[in-house]
Jmol script that loads the backbone (N, CA, C; Angstrom):
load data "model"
ATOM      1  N   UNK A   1      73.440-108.469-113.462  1.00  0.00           N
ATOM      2  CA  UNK A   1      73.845-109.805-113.845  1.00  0.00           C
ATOM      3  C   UNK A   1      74.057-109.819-115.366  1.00  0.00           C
ATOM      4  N   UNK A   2      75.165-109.957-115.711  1.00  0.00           N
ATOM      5  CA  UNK A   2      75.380-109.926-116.884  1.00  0.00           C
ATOM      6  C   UNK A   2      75.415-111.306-118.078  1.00  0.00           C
ATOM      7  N   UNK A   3      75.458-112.295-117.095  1.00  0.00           N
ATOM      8  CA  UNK A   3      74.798-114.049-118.012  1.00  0.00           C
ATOM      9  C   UNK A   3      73.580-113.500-118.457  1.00  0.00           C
ATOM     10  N   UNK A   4      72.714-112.981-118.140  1.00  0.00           N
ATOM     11  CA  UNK A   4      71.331-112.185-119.060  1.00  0.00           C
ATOM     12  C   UNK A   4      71.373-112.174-120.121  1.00  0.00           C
ATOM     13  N   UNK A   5      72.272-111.106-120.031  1.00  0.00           N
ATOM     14  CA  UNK A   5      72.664-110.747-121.535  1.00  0.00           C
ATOM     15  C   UNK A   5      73.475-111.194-122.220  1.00  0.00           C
ATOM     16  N   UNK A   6      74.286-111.834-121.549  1.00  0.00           N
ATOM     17  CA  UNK A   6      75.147-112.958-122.707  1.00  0.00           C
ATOM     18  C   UNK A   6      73.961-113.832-123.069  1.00  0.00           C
ATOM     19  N   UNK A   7      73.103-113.909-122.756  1.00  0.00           N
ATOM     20  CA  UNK A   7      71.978-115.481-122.836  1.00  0.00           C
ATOM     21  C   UNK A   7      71.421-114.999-124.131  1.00  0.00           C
ATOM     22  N   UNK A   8      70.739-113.558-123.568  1.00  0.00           N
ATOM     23  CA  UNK A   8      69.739-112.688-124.775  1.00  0.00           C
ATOM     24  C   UNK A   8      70.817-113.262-125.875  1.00  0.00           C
ATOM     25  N   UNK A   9      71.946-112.167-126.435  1.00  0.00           N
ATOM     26  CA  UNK A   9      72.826-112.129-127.157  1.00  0.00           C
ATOM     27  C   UNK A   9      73.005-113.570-127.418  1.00  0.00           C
ATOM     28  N   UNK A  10      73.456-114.653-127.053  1.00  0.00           N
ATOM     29  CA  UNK A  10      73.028-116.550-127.112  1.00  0.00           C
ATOM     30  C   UNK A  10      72.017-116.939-127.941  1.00  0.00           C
ATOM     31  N   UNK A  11      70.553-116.071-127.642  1.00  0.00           N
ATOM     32  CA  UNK A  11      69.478-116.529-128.074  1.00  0.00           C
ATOM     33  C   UNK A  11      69.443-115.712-129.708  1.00  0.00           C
ATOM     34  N   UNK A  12      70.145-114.591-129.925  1.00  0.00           N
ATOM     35  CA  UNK A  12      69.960-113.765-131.407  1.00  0.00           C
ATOM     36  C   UNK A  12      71.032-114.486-132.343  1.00  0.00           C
ATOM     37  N   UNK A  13      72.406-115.322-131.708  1.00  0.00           N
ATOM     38  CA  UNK A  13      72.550-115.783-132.440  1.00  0.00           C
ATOM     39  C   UNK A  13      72.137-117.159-133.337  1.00  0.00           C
ATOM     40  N   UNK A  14      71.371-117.769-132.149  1.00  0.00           N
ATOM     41  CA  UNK A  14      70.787-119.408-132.307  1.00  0.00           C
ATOM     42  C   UNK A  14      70.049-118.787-133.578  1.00  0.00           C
ATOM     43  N   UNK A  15      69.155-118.285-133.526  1.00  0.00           N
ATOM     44  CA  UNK A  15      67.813-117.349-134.278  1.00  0.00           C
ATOM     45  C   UNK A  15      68.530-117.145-135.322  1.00  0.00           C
ATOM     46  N   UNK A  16      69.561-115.922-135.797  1.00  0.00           N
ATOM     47  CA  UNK A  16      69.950-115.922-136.516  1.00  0.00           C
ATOM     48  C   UNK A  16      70.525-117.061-137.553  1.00  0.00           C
ATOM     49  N   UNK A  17      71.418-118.259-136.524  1.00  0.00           N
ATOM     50  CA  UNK A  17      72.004-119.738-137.604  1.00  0.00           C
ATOM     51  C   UNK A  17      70.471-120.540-137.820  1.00  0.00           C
ATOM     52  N   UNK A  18      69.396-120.412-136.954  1.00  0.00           N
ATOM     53  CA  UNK A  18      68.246-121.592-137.543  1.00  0.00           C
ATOM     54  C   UNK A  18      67.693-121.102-139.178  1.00  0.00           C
ATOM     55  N   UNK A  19      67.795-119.849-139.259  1.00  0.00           N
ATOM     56  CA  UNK A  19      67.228-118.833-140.429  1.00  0.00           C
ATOM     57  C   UNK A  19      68.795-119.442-141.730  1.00  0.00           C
ATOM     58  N   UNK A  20      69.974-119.249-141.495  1.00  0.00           N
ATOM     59  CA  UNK A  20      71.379-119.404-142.351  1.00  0.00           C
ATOM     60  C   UNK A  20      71.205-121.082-142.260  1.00  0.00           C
ATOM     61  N   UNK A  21      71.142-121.758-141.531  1.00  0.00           N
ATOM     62  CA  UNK A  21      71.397-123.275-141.927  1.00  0.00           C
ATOM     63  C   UNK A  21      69.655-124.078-141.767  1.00  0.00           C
ATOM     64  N   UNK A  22      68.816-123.365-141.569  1.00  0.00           N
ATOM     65  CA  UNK A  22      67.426-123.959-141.722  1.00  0.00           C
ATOM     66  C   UNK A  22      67.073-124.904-140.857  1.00  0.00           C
ATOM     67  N   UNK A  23      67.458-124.877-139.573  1.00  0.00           N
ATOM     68  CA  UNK A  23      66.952-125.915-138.558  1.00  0.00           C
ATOM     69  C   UNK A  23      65.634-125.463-137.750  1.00  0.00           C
ATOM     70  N   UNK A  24      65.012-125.721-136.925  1.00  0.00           N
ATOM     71  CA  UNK A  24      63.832-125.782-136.415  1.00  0.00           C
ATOM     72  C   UNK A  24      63.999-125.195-134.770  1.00  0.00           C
ATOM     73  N   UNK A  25      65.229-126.094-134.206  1.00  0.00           N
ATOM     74  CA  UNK A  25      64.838-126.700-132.924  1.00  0.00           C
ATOM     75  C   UNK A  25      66.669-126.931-132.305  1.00  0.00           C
ATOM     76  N   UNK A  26      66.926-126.631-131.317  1.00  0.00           N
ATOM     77  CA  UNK A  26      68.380-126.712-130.544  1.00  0.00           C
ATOM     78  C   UNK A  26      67.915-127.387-129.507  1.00  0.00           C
ATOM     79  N   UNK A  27      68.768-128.610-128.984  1.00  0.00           N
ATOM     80  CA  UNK A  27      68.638-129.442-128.765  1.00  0.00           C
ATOM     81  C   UNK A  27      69.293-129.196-127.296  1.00  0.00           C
ATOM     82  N   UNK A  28      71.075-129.178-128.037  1.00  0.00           N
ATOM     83  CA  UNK A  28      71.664-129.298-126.944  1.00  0.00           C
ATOM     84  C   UNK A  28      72.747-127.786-127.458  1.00  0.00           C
ATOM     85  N   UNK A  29      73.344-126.876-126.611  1.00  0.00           N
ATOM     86  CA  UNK A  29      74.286-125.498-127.311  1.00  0.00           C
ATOM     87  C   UNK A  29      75.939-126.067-125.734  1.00  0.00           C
ATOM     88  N   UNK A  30      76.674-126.019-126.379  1.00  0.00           N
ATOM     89  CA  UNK A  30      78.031-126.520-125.897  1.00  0.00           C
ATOM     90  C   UNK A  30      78.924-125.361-126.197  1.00  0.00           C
ATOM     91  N   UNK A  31      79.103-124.803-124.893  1.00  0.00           N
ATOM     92  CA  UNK A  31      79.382-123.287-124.480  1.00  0.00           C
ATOM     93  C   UNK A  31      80.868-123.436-124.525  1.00  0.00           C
ATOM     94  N   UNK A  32      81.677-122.652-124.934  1.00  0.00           N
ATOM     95  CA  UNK A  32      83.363-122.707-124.196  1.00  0.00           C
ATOM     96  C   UNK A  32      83.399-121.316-123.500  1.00  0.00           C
ATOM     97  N   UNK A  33      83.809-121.847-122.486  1.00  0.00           N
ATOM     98  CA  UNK A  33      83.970-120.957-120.965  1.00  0.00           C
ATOM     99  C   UNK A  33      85.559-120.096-120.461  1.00  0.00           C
ATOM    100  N   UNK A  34      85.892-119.692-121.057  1.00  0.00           N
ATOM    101  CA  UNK A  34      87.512-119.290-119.866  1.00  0.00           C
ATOM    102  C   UNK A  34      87.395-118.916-118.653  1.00  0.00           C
ATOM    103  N   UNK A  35      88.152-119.513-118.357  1.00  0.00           N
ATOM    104  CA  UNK A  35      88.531-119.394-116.853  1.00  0.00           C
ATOM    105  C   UNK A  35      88.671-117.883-116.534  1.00  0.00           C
ATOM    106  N   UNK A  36      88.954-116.647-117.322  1.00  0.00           N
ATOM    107  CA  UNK A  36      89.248-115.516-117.084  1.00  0.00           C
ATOM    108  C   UNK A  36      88.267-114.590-117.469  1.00  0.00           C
ATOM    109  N   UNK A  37      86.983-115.237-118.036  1.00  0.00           N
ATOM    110  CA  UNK A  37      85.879-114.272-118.749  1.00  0.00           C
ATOM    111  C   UNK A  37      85.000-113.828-117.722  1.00  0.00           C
ATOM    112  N   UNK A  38      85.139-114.263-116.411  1.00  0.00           N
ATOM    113  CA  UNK A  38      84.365-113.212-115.761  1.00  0.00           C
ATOM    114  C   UNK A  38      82.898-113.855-115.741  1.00  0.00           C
ATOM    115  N   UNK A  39      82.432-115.083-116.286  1.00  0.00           N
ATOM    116  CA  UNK A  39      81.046-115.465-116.420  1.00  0.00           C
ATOM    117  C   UNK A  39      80.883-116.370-115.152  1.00  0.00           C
ATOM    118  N   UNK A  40      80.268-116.492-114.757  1.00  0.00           N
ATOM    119  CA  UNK A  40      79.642-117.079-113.716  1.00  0.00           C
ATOM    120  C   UNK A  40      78.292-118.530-114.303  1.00  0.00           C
ATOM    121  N   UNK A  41      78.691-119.871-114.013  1.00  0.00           N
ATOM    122  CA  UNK A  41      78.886-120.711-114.562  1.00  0.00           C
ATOM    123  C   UNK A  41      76.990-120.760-114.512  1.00  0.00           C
ATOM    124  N   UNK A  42      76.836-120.923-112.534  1.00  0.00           N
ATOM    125  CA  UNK A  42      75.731-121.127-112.390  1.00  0.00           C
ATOM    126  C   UNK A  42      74.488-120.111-112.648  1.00  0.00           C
ATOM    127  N   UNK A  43      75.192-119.046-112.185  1.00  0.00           N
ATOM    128  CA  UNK A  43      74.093-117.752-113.257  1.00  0.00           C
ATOM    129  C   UNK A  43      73.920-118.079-114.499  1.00  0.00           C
ATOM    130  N   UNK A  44      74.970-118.545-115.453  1.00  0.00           N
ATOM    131  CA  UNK A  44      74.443-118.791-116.641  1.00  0.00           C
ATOM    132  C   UNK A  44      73.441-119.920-117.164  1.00  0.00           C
ATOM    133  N   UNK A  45      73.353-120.700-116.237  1.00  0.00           N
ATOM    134  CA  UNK A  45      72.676-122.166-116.111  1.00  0.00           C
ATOM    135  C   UNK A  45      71.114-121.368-116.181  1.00  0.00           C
ATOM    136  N   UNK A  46      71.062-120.598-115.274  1.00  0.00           N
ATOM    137  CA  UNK A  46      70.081-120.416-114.605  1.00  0.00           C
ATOM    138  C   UNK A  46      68.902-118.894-115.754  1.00  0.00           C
ATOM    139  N   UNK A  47      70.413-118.133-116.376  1.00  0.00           N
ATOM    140  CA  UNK A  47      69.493-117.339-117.345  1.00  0.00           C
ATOM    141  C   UNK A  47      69.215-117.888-118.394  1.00  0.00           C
ATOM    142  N   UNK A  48      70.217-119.123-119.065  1.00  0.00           N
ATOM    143  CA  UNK A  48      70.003-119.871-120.225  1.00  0.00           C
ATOM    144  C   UNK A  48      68.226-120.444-119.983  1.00  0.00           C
ATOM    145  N   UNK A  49      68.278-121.168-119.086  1.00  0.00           N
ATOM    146  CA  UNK A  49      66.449-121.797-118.738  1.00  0.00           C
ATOM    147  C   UNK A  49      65.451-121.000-118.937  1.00  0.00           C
ATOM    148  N   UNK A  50      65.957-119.438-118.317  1.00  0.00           N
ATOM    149  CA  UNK A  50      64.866-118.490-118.277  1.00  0.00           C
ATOM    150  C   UNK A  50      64.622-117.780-119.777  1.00  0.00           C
ATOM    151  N   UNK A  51      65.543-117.465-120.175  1.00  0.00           N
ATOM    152  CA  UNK A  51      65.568-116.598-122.072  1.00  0.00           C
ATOM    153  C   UNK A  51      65.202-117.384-122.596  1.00  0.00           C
ATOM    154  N   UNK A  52      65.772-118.673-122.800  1.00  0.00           N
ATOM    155  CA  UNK A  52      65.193-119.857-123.876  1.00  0.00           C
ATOM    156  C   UNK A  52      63.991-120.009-123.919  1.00  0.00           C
ATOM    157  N   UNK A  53      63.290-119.911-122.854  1.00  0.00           N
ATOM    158  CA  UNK A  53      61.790-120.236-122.619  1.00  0.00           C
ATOM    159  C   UNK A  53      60.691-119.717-124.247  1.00  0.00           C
ATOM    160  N   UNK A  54      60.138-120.072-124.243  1.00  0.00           N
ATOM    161  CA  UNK A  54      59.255-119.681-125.605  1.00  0.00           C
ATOM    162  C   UNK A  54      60.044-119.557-127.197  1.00  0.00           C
ATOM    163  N   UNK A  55      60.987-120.248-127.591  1.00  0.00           N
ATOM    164  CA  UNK A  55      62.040-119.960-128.505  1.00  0.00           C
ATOM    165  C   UNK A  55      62.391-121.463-129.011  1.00  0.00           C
ATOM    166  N   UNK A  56      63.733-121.193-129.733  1.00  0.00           N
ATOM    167  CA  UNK A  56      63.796-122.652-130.681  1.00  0.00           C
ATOM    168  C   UNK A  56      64.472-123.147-129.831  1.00  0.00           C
ATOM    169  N   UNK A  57      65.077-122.613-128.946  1.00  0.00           N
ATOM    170  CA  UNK A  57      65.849-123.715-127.884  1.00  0.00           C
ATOM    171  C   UNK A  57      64.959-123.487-126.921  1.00  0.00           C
ATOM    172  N   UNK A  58      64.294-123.283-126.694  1.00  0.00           N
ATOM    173  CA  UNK A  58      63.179-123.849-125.125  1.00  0.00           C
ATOM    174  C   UNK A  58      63.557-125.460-124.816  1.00  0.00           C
ATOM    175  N   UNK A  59      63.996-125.659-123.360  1.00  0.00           N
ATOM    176  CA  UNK A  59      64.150-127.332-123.172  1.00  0.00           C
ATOM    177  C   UNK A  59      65.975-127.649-123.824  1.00  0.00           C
ATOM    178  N   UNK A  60      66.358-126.668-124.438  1.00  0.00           N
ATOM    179  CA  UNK A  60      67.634-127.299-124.808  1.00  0.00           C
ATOM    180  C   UNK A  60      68.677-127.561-123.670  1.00  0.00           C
ATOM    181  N   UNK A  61      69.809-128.109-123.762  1.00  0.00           N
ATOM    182  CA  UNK A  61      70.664-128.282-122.357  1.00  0.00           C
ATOM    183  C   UNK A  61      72.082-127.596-123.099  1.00  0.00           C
ATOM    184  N   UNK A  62      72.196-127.117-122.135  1.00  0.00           N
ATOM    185  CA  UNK A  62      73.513-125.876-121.504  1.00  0.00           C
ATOM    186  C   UNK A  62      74.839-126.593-121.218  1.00  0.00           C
ATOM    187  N   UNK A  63      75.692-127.344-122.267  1.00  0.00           N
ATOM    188  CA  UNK A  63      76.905-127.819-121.695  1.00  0.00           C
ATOM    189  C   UNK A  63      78.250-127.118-121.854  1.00  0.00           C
ATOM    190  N   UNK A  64      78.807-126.579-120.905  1.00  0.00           N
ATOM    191  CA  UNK A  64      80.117-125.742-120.116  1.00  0.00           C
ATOM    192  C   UNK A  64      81.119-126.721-120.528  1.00  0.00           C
ATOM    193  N   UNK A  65      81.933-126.161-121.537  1.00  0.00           N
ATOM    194  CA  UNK A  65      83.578-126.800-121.352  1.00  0.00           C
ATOM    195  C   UNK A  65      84.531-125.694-120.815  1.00  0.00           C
ATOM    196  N   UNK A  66      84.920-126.038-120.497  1.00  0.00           N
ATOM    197  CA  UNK A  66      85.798-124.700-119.304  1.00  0.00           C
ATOM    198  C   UNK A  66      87.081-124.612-119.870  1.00  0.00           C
ATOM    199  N   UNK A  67      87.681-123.387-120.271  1.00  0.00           N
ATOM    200  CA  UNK A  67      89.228-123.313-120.591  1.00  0.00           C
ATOM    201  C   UNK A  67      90.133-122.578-120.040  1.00  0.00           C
ATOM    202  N   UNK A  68      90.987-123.044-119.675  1.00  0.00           N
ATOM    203  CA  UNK A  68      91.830-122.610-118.576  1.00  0.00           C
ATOM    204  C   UNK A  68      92.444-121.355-119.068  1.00  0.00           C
ATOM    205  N   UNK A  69      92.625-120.384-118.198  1.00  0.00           N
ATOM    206  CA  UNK A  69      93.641-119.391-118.518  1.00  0.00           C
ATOM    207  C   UNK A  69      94.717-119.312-118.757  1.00  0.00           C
ATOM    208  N   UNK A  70      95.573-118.432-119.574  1.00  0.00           N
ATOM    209  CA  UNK A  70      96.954-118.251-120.197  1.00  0.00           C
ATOM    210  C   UNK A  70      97.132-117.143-120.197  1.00  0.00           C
ATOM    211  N   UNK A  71      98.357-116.868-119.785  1.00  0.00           N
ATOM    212  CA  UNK A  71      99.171-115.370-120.243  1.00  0.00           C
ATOM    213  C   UNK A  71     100.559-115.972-120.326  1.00  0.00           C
ATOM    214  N   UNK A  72     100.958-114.789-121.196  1.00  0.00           N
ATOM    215  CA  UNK A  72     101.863-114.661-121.750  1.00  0.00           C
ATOM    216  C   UNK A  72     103.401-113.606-120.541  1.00  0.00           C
ATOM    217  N   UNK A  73     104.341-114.233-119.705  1.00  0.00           N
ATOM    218  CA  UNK A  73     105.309-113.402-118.705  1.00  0.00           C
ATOM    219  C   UNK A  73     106.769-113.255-119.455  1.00  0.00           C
ATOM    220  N   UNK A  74     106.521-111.311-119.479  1.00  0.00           N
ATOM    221  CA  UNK A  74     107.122-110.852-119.937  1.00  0.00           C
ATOM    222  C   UNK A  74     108.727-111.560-119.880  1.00  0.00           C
ATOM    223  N   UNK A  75     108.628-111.111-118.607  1.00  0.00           N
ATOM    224  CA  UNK A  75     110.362-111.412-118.117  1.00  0.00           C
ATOM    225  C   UNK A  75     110.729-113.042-117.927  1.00  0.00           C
ATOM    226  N   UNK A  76     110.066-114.425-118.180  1.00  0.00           N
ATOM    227  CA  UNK A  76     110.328-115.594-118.032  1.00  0.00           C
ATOM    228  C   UNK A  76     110.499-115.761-119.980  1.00  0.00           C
ATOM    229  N   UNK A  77     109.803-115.027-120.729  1.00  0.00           N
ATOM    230  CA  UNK A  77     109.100-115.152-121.878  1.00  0.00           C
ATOM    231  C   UNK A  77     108.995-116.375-122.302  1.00  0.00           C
ATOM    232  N   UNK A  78     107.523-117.121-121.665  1.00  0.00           N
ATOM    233  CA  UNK A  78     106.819-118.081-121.852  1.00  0.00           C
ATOM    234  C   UNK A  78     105.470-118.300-121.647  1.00  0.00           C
ATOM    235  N   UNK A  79     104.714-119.127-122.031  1.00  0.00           N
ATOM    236  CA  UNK A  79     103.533-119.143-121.198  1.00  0.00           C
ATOM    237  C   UNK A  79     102.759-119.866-120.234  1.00  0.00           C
ATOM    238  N   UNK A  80     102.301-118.804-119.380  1.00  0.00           N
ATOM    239  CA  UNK A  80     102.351-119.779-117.896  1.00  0.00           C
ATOM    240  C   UNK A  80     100.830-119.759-118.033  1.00  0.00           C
ATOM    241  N   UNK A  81     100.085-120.677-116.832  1.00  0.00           N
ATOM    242  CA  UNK A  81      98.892-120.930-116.845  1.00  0.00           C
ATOM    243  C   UNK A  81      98.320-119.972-115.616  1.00  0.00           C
ATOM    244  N   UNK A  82      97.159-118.960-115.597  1.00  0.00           N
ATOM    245  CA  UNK A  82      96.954-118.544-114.934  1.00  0.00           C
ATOM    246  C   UNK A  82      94.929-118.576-113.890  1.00  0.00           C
ATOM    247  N   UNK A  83      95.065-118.758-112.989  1.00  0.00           N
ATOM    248  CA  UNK A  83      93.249-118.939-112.326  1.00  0.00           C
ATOM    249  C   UNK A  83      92.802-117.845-112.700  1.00  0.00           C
ATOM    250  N   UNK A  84      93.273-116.240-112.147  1.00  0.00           N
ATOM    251  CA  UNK A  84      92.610-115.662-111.752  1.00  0.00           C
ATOM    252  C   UNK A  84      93.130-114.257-112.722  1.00  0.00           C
ATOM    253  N   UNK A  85      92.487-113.106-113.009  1.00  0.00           N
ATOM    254  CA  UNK A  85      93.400-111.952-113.470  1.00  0.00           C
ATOM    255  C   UNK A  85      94.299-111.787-112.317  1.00  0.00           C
ATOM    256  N   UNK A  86      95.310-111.013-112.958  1.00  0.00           N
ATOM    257  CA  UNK A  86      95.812-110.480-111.966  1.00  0.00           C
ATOM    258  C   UNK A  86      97.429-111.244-110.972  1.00  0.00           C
ATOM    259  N   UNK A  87      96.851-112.418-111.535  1.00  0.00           N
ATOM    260  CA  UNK A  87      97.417-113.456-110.254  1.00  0.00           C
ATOM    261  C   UNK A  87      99.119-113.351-110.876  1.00  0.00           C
ATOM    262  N   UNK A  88     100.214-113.631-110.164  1.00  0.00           N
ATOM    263  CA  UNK A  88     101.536-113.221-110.834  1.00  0.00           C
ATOM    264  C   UNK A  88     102.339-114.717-111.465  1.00  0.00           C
ATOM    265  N   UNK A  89     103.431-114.548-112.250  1.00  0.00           N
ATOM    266  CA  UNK A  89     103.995-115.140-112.587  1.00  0.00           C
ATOM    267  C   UNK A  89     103.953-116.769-111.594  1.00  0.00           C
ATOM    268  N   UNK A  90     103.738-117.889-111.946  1.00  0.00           N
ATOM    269  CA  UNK A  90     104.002-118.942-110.983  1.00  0.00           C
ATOM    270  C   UNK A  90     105.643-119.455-111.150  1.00  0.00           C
ATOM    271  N   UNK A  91     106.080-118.808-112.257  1.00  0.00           N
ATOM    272  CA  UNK A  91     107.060-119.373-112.280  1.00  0.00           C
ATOM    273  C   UNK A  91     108.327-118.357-111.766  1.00  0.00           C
ATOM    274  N   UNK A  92     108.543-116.801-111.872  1.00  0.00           N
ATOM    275  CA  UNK A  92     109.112-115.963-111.339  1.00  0.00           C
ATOM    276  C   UNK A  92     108.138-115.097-110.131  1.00  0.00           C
ATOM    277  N   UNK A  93     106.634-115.003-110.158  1.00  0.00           N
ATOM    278  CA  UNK A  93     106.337-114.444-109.398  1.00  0.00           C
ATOM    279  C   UNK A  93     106.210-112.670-109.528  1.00  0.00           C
ATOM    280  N   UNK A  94     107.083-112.332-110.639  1.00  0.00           N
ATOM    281  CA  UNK A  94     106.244-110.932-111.610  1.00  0.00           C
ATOM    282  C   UNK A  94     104.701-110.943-112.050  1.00  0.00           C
ATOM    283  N   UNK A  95     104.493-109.765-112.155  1.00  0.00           N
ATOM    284  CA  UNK A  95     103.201-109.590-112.667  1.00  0.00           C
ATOM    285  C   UNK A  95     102.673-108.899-113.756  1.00  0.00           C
ATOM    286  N   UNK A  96     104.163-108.921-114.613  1.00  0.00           N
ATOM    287  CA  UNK A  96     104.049-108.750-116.226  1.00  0.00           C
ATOM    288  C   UNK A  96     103.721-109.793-116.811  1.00  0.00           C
ATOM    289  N   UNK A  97     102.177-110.071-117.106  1.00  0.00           N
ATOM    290  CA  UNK A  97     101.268-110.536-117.841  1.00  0.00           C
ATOM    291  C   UNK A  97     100.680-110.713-118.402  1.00  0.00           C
ATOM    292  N   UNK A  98     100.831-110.648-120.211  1.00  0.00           N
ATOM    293  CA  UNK A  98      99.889-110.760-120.528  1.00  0.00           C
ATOM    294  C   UNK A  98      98.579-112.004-121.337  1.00  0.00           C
ATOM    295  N   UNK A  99      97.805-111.648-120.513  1.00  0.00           N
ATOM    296  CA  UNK A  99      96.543-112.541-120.919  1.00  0.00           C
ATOM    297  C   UNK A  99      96.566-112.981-122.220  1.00  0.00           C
ATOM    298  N   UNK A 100      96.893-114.928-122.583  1.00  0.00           N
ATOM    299  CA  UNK A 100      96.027-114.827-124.250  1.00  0.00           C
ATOM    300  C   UNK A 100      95.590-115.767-124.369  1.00  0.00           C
ATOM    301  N   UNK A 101      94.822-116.270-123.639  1.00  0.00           N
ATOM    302  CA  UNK A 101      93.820-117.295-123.136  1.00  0.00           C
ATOM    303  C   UNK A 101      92.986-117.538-122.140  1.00  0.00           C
ATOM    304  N   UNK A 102      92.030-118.287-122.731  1.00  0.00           N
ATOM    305  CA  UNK A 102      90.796-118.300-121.602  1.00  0.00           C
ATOM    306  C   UNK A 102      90.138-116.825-121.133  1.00  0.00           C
ATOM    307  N   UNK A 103      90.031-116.193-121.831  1.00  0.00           N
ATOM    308  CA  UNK A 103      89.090-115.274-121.480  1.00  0.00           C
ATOM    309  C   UNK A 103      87.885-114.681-122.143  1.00  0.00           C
ATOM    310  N   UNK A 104      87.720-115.584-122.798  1.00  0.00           N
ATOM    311  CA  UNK A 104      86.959-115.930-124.201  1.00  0.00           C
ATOM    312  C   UNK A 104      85.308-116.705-123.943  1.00  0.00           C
ATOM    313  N   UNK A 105      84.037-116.300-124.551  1.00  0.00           N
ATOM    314  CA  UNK A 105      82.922-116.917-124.486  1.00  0.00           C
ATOM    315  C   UNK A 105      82.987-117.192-125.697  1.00  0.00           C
ATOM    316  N   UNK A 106      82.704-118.652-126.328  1.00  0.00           N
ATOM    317  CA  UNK A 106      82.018-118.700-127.540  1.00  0.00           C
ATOM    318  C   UNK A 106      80.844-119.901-127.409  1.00  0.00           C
ATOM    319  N   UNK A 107      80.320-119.996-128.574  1.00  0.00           N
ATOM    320  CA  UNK A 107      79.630-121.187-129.065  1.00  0.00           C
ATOM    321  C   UNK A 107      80.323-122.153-130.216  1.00  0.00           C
ATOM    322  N   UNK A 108      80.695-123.175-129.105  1.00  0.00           N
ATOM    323  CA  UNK A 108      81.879-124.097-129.745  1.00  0.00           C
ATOM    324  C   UNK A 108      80.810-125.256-131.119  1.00  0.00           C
ATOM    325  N   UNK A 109      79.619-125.368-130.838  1.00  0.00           N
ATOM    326  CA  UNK A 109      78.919-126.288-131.268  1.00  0.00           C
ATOM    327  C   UNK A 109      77.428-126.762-130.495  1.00  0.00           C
ATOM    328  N   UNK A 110      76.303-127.122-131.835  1.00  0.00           N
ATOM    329  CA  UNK A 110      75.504-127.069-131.600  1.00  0.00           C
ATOM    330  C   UNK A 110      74.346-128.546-132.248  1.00  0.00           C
ATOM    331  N   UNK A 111      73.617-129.069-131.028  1.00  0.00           N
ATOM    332  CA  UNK A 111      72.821-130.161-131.452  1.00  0.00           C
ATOM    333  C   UNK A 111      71.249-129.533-131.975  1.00  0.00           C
ATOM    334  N   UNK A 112      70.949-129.258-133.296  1.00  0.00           N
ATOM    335  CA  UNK A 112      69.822-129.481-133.498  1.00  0.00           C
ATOM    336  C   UNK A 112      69.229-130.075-134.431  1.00  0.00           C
ATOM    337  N   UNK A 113      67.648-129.864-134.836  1.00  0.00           N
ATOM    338  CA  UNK A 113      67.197-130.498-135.233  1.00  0.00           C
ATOM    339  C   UNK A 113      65.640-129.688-136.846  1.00  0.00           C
TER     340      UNK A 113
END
end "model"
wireframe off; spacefill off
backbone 0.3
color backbone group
């Protein structure tokens, strides 16, 4: 399960900004999600509760903004919106694609205290 370790990796950076901007305590951490990153929404719910535990975000809440996927089709040359890897052109139905959106984890913003 790899939300684990995105969580761990979650938790070194919180640690790291409370030390650079001097806060105490994370409140609330407001995740951006792509649709193409491969993370699994509710696993992450579920390792965020467990890593946080004993830390400056212990008790903080986990909010998911979700961003849709994009690639870029070669042969229409535009960009179409895509669910899944892989999935082909919606608009010609090729599967010269390339990905340049939504496949991305970050930390868009953060409530603490």
């Amino acid at each position: 399960m790899h939300e684990m370790s995105l969580c761990e990796s979650m938790l070194q950076i919180l640690e790291q900004q409370a030390k650079a901007q001097q806060y105490q305590r994370v409140k609330t951490v407001w995740l951006e999600i792509g649709a193409l990153s491969g993370v699994e929404t509710e696993a992450l719910h579920f390792c965020f509760s467990v890593v946080m535990q004993g830390s400056l975000a212990e008790g903080a809440l986990l909010e998911i903004i979700e961003e849709p996927g994009q690639a870029w089709c070669l042969p229409c040359g535009i960009n179409v919106p895509v669910e899944q890897l892989y999935d082909p052109c919606p608009h010609c139905g090729n599967h010269q694609l390339q990905v340049n959106g939504g496949d991305q984890m970050r930390i868009k913003e953060l409530e603490v205290e």
